[in-house]
C-alpha positions in Angstrom: 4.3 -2.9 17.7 5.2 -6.3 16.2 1.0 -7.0 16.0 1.0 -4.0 14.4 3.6 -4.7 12.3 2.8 -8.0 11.2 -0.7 -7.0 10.4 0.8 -3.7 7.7 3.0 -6.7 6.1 0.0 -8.7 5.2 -1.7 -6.1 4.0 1.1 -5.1 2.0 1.3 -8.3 0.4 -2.1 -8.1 -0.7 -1.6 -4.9 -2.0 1.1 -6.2 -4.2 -0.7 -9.1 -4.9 -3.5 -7.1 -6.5 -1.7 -4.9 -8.1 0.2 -7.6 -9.6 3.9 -7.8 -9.0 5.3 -6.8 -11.9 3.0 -3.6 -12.5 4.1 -3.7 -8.2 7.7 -3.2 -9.8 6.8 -1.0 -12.6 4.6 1.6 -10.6 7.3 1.7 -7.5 10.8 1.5 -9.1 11.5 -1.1 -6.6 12.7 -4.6 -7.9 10.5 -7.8 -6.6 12.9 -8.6 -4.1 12.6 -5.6 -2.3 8.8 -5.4 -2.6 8.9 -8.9 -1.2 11.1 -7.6 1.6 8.4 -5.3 2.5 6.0 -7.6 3.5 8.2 -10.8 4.6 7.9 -11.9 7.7 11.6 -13.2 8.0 13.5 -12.0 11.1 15.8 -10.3 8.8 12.9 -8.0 7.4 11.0 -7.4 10.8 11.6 -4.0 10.4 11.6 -3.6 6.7 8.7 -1.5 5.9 7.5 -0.3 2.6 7.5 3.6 1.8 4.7 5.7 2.0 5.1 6.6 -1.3 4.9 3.4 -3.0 2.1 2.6 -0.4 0.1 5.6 -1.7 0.9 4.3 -5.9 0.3 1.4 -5.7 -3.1 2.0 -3.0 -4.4 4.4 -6.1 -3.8 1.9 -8.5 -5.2 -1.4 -6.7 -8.9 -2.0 -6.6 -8.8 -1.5 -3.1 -6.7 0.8 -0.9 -5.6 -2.3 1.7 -2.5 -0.4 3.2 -4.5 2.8 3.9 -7.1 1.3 5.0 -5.1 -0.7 7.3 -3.7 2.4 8.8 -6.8 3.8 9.6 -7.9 0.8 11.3 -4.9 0.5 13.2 -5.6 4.7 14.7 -9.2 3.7 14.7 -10.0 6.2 11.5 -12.8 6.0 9.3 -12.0 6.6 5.7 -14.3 6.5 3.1 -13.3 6.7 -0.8 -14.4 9.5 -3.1 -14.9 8.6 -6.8 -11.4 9.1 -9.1 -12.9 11.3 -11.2 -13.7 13.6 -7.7 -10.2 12.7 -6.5 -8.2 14.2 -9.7 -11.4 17.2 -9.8 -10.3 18.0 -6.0 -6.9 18.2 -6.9 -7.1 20.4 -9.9 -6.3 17.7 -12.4 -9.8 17.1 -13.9 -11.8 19.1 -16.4 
């Protein structure tokens, strides 16, 4: 698990990271240092893991969706990534 686990904080980070961390901080509700908590690698944070619902914001927001992705890797998943516009269609919030 700590592979695992050290491999979801750096793809955290670069999910922040893209994102930006302010619009991070914005989209989440969470304040920098907890973001930053998320993907430390600090003995104090081992276990410090950001929520699925921030993951899945900020993923929809980013230009790439590191986190999922990451997961799907890690359960040896293939995803592939529908167009927005199909996305909010799919889930009734299109035209």
């Amino acid at each position: 698990m700590q592979v695992v686990g050290s491999y979801l904080k750096k793809h955290i980070e670069a999910l922040v990271k893209n994102v930006g961390i302010e619009n991070a901080c914005t989209i989440t509700g969470r304040s920098k240092a907890t973001l930053g908590g998320y993907y430390s690698d600090n003995p104090e944070h081992y276990d410090r893991y950001m929520p699925i619902d921030a993951v899945t914001a900020l993923d929809k927001t980013a230009s790439f969706p590191h986190v999922t992705t990451d997961l799907g890797e890690v359960i040896c998943a293939t995803l592939s990534r529908n167009s927005r516009d199909q996305v909010q269609k799919n889930m009734g919030q299109g035209a």
